[in-house]
mmCIF file of the N, C-alpha and C atoms, coordinates in Angstrom:
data_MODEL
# 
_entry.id   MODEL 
# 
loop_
_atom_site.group_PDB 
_atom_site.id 
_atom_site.type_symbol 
_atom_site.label_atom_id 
_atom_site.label_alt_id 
_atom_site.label_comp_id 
_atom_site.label_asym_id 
_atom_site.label_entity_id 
_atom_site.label_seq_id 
_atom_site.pdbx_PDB_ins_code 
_atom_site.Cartn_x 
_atom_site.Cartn_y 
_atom_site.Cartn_z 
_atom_site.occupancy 
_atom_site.B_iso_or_equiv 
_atom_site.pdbx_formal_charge 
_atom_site.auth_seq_id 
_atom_site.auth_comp_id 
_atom_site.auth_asym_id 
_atom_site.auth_atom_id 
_atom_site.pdbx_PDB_model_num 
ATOM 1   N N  . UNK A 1 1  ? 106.394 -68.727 44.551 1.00 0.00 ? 1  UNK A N  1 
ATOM 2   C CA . UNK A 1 1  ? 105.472 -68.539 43.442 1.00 0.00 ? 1  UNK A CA 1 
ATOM 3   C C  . UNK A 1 1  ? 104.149 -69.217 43.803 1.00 0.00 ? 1  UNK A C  1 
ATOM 4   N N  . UNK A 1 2  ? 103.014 -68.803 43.846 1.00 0.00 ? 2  UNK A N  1 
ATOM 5   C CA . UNK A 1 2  ? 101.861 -69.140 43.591 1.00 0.00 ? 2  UNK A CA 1 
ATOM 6   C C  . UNK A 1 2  ? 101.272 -69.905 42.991 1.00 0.00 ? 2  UNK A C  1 
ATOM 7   N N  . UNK A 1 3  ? 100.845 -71.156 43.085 1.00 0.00 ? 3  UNK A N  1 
ATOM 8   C CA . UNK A 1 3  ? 100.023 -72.365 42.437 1.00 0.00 ? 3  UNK A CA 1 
ATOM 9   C C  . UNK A 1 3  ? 98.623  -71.565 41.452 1.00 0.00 ? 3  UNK A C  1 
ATOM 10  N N  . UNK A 1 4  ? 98.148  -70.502 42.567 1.00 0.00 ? 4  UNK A N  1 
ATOM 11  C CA . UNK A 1 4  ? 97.107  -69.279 41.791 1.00 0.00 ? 4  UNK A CA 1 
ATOM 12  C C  . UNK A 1 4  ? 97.870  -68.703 40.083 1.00 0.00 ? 4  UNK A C  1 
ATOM 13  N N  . UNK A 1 5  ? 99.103  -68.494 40.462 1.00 0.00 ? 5  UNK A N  1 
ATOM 14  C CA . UNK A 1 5  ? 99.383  -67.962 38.882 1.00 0.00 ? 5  UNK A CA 1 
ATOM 15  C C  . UNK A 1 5  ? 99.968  -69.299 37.853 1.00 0.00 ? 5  UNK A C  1 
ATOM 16  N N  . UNK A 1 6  ? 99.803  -70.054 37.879 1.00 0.00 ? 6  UNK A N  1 
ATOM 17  C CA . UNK A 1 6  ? 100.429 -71.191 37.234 1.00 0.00 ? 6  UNK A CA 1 
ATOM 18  C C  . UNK A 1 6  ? 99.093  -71.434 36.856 1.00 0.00 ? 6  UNK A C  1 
ATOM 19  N N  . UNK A 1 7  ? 97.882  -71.518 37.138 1.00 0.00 ? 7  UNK A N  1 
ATOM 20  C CA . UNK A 1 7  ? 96.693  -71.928 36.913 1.00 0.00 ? 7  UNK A CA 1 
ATOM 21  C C  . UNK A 1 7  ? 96.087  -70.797 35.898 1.00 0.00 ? 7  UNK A C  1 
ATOM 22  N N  . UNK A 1 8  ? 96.397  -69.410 36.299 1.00 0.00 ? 8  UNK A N  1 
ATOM 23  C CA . UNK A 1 8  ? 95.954  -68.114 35.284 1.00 0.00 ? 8  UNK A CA 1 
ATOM 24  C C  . UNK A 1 8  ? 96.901  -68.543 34.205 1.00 0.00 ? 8  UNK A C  1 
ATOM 25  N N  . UNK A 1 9  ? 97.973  -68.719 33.960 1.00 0.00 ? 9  UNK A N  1 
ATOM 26  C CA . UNK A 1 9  ? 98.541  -68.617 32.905 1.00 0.00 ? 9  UNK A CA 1 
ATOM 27  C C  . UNK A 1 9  ? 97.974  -69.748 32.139 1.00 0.00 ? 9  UNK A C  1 
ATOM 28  N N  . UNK A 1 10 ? 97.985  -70.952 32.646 1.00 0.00 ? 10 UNK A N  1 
ATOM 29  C CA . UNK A 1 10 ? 97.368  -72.395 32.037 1.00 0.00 ? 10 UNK A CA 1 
ATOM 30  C C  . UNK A 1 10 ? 95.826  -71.582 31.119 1.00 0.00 ? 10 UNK A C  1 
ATOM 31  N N  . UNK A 1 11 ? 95.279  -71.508 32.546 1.00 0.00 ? 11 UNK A N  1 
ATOM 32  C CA . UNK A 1 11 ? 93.655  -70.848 31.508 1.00 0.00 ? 11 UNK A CA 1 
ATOM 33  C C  . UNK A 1 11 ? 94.063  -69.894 30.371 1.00 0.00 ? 11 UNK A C  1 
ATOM 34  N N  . UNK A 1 12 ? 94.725  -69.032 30.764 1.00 0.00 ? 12 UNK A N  1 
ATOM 35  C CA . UNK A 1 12 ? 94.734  -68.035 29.130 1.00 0.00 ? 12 UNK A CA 1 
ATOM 36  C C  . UNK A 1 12 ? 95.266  -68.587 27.814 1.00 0.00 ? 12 UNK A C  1 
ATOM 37  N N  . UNK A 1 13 ? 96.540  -69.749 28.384 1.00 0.00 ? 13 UNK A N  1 
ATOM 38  C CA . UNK A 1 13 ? 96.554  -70.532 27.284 1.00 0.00 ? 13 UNK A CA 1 
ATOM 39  C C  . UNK A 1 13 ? 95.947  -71.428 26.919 1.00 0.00 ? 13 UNK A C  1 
ATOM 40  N N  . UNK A 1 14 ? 94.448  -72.266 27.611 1.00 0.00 ? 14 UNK A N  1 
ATOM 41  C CA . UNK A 1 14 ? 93.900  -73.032 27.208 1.00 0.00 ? 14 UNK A CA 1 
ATOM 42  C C  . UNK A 1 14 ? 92.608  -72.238 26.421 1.00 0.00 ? 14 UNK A C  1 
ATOM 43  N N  . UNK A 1 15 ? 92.795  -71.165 26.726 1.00 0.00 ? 15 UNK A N  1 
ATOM 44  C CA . UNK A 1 15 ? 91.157  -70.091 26.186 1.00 0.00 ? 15 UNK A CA 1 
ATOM 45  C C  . UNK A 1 15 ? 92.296  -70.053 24.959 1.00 0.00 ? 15 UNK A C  1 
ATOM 46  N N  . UNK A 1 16 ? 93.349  -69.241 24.808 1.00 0.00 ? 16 UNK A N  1 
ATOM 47  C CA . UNK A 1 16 ? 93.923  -68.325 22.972 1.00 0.00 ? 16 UNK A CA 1 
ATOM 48  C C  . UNK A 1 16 ? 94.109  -69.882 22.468 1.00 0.00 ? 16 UNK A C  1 
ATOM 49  N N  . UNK A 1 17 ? 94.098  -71.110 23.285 1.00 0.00 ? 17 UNK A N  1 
ATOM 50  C CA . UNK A 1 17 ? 94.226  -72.698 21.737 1.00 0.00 ? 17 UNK A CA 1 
ATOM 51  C C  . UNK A 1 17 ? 92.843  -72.578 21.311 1.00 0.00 ? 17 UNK A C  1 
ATOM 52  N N  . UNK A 1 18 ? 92.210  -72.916 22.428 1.00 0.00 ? 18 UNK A N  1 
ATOM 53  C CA . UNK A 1 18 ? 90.449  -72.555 21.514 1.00 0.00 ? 18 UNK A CA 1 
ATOM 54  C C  . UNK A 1 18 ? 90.050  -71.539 20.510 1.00 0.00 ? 18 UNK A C  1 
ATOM 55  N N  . UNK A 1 19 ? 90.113  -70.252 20.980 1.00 0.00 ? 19 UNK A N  1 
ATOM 56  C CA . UNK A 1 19 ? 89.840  -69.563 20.138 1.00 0.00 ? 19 UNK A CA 1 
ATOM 57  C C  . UNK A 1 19 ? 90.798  -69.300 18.761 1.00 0.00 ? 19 UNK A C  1 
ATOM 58  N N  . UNK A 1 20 ? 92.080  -69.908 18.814 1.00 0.00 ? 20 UNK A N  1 
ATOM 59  C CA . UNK A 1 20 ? 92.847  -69.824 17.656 1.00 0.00 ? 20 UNK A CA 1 
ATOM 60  C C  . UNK A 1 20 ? 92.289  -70.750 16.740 1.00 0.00 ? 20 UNK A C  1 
ATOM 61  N N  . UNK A 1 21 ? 92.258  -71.746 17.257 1.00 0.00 ? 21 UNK A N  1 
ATOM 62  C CA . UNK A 1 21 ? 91.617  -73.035 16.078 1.00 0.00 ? 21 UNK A CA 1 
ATOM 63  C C  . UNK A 1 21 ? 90.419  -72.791 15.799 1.00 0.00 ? 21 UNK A C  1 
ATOM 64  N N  . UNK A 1 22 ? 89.474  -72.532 16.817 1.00 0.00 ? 22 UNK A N  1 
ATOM 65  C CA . UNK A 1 22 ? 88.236  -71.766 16.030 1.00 0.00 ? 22 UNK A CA 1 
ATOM 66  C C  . UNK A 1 22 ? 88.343  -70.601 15.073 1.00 0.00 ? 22 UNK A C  1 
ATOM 67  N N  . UNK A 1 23 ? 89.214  -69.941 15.061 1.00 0.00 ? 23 UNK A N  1 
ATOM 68  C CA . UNK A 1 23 ? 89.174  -68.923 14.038 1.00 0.00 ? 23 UNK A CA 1 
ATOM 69  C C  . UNK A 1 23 ? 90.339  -69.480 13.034 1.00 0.00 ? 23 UNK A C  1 
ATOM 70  N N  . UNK A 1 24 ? 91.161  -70.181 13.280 1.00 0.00 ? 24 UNK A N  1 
ATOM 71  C CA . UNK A 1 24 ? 92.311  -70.915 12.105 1.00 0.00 ? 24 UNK A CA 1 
ATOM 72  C C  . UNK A 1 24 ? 90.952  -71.804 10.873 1.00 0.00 ? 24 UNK A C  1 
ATOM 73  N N  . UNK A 1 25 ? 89.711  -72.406 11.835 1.00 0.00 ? 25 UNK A N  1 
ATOM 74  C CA . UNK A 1 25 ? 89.084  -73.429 11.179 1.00 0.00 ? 25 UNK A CA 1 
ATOM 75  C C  . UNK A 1 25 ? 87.896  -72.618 10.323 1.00 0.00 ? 25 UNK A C  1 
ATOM 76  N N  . UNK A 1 26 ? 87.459  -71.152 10.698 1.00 0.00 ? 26 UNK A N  1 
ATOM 77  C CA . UNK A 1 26 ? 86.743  -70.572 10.282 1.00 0.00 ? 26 UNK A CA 1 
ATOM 78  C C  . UNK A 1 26 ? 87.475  -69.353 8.895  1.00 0.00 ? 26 UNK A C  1 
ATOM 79  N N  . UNK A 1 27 ? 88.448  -69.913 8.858  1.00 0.00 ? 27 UNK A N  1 
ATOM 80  C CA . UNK A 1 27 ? 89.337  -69.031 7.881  1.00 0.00 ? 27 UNK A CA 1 
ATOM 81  C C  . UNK A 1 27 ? 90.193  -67.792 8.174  1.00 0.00 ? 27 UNK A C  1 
ATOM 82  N N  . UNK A 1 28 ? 89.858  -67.374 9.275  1.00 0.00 ? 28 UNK A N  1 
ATOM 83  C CA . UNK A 1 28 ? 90.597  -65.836 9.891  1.00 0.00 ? 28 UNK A CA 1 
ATOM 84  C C  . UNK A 1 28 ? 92.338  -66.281 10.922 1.00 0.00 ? 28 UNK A C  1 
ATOM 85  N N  . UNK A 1 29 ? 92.838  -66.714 9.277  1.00 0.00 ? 29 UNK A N  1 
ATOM 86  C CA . UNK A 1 29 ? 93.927  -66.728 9.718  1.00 0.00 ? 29 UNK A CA 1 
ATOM 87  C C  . UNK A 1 29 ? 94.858  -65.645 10.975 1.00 0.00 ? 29 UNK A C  1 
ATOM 88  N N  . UNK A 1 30 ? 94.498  -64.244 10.292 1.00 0.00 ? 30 UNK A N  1 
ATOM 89  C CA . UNK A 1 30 ? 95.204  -63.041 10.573 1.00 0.00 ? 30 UNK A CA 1 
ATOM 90  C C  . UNK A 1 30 ? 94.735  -63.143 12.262 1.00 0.00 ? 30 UNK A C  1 
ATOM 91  N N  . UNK A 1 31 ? 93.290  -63.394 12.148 1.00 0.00 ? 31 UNK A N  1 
ATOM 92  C CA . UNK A 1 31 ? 92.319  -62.847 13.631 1.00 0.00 ? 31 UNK A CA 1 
ATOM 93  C C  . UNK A 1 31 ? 93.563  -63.927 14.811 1.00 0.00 ? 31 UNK A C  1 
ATOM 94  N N  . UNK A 1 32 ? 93.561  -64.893 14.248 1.00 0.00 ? 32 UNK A N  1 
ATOM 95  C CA . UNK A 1 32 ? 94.110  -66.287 15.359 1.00 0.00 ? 32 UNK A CA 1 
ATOM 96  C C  . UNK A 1 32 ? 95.584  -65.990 15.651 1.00 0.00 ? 32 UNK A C  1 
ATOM 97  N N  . UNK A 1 33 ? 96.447  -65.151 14.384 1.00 0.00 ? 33 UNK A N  1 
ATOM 98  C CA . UNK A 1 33 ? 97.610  -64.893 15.060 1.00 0.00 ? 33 UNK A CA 1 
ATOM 99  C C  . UNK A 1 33 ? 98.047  -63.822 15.872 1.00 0.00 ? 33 UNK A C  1 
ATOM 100 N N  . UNK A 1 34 ? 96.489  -63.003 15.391 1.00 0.00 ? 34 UNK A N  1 
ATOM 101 C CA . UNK A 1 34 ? 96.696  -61.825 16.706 1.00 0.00 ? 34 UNK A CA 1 
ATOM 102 C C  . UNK A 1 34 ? 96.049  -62.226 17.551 1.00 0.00 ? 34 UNK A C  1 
ATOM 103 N N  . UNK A 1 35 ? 95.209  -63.473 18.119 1.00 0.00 ? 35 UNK A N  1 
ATOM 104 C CA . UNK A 1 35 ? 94.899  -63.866 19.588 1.00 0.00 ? 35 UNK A CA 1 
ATOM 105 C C  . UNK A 1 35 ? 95.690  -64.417 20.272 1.00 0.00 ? 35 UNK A C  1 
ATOM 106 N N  . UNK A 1 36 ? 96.623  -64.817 19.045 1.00 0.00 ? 36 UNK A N  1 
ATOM 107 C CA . UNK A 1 36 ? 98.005  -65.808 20.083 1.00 0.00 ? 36 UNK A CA 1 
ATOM 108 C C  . UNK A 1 36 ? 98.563  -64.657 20.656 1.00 0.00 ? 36 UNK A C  1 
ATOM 109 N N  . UNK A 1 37 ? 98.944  -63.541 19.870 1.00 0.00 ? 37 UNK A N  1 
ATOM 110 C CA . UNK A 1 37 ? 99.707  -62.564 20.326 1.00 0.00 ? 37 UNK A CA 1 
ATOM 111 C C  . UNK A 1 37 ? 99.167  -62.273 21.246 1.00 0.00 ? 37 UNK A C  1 
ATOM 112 N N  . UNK A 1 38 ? 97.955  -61.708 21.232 1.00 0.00 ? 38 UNK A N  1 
ATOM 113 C CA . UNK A 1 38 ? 97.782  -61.001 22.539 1.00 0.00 ? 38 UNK A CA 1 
ATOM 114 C C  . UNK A 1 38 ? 97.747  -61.742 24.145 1.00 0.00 ? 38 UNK A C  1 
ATOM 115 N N  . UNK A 1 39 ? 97.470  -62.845 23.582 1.00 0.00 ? 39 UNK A N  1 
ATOM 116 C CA . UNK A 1 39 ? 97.595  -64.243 25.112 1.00 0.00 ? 39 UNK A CA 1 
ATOM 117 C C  . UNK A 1 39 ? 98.823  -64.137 25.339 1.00 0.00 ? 39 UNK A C  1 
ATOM 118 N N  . UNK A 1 40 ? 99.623  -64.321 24.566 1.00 0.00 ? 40 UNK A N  1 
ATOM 119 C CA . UNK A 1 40 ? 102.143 -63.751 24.354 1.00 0.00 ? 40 UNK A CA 1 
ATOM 120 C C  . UNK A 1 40 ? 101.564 -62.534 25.651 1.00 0.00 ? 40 UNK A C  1 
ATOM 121 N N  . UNK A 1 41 ? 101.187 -61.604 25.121 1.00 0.00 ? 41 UNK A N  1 
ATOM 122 C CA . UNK A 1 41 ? 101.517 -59.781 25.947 1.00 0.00 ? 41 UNK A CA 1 
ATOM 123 C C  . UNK A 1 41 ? 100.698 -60.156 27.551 1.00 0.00 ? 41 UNK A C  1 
ATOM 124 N N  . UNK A 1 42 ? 99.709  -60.767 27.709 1.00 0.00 ? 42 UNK A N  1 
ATOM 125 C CA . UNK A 1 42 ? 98.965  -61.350 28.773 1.00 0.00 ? 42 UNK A CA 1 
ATOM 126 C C  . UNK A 1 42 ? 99.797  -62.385 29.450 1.00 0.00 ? 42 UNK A C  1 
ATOM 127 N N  . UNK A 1 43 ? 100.399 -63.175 28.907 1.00 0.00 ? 43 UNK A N  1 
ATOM 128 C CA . UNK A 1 43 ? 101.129 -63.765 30.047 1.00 0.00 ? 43 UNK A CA 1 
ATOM 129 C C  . UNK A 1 43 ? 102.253 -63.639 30.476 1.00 0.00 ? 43 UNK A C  1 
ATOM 130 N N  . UNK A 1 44 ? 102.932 -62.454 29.396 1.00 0.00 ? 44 UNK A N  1 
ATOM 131 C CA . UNK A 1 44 ? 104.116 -61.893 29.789 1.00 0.00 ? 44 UNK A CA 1 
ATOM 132 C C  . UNK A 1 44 ? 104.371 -60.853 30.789 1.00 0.00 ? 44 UNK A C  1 
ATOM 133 N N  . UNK A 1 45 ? 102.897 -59.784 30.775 1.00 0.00 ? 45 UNK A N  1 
ATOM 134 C CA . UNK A 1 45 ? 102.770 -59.126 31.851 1.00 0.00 ? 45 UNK A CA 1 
ATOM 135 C C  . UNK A 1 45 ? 102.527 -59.576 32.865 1.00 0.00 ? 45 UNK A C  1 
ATOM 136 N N  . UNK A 1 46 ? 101.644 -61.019 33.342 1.00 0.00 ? 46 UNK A N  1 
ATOM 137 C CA . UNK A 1 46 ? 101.821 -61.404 34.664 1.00 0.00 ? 46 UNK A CA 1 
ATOM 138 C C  . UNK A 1 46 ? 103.265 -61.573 34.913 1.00 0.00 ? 46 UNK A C  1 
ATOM 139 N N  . UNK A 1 47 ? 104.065 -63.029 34.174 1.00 0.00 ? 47 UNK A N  1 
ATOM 140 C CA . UNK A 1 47 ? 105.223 -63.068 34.733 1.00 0.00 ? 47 UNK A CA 1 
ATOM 141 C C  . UNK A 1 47 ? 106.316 -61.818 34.621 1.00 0.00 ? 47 UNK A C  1 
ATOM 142 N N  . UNK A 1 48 ? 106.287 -60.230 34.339 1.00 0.00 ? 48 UNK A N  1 
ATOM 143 C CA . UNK A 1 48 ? 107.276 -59.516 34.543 1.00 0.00 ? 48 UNK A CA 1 
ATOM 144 C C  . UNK A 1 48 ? 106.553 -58.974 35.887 1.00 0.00 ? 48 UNK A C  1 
ATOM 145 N N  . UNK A 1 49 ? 105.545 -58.442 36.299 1.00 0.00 ? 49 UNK A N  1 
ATOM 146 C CA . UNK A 1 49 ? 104.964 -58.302 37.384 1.00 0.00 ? 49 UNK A CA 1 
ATOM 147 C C  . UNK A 1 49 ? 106.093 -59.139 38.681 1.00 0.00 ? 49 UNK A C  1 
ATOM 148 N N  . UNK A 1 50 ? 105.632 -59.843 38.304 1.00 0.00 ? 50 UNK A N  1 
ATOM 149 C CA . UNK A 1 50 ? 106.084 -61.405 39.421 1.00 0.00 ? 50 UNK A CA 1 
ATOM 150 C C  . UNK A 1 50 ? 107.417 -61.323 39.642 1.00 0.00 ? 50 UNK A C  1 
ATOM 151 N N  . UNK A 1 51 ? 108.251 -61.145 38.263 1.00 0.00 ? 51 UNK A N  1 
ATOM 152 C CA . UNK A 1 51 ? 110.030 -61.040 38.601 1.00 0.00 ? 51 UNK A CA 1 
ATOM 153 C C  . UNK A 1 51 ? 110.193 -59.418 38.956 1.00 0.00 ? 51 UNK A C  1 
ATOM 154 N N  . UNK A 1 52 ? 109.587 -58.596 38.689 1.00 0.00 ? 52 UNK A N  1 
ATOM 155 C CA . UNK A 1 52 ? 109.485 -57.207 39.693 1.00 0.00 ? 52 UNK A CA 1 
ATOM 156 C C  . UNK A 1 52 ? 109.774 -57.432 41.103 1.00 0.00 ? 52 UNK A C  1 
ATOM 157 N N  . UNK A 1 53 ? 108.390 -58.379 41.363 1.00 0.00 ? 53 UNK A N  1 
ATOM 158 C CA . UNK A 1 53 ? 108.357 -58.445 43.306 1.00 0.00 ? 53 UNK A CA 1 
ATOM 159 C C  . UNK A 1 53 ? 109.804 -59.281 43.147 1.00 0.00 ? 53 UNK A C  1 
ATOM 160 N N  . UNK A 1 54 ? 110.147 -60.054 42.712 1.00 0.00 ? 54 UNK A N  1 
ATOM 161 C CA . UNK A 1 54 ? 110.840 -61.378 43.035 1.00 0.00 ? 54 UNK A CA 1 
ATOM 162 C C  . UNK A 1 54 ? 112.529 -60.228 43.309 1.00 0.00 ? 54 UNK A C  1 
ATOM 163 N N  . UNK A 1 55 ? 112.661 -59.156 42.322 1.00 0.00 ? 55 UNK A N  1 
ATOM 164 C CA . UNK A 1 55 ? 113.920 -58.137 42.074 1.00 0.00 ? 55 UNK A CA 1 
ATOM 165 C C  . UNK A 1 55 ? 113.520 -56.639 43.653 1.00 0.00 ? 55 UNK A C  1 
ATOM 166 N N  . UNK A 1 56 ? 112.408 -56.866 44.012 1.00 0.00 ? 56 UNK A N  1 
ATOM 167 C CA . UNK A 1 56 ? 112.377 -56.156 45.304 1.00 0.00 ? 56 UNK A CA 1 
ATOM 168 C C  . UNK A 1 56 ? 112.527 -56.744 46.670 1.00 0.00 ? 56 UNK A C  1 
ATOM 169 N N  . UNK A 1 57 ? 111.894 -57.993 46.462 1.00 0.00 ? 57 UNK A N  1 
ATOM 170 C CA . UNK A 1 57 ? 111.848 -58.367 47.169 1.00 0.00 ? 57 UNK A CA 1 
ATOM 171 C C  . UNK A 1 57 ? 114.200 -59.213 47.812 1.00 0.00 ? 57 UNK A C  1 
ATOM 172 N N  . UNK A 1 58 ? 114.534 -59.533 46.737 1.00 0.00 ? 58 UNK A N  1 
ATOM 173 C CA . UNK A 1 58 ? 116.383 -59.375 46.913 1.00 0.00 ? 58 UNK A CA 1 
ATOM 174 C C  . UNK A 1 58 ? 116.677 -58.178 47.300 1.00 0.00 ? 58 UNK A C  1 
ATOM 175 N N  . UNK A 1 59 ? 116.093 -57.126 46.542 1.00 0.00 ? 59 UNK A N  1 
ATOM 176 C CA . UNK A 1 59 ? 116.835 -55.731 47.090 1.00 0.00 ? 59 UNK A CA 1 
ATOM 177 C C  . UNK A 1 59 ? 116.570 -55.662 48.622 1.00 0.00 ? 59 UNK A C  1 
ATOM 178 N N  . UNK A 1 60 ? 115.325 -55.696 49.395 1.00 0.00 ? 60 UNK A N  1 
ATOM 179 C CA . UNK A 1 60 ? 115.224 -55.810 50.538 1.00 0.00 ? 60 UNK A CA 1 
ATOM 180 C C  . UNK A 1 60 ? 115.669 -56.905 51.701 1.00 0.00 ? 60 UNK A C  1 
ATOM 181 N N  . UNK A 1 61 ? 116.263 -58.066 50.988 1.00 0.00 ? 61 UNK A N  1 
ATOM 182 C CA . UNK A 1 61 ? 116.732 -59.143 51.735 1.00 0.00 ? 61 UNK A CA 1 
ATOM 183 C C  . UNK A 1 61 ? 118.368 -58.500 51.853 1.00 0.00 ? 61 UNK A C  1 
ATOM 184 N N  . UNK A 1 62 ? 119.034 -57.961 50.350 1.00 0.00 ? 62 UNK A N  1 
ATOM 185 C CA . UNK A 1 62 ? 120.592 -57.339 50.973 1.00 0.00 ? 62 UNK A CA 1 
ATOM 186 C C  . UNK A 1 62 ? 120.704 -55.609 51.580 1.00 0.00 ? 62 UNK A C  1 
ATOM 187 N N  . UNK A 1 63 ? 119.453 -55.205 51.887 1.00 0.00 ? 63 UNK A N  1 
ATOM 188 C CA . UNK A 1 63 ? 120.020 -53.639 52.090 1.00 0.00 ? 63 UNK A CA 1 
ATOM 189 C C  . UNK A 1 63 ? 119.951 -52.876 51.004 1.00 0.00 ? 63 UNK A C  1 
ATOM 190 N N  . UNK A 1 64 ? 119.271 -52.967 49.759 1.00 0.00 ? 64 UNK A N  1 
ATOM 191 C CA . UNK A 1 64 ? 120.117 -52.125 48.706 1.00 0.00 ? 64 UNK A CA 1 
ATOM 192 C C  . UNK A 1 64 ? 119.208 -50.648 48.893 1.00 0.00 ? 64 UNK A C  1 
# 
């Protein structure tokens, strides 16, 4: 695993805390729980990406 993706995921979650509390503190409750969400779908698509290679990369170590 990559020190590079441990650092992307850190930033997207240090950008959706900012912008949640800025919009939790500005009243847009709704806006902040759909930024969390969408930072959720953003860092979930890197790490399924990643266990993709990680599930090809076994298939090619046994032959499959």
């Amino acid at each position: 695993m990559d020190v590079e993706l441990i650092f992307k995921i850190a930033a997207v979650g240090i950008i959706v805390a900012v912008l949640s509390q800025l919009l939790i503190r500005s009243g847009r409750e709704e806006q902040a729980m759909l930024t969390t969400l969408a930072g959720l779908i953003v860092v979930l698509t890197m790490i399924i990406t990643q266990i993709s290679l990680l599930f090809e990369t076994i298939k090619r170590m046994f032959n499959f």
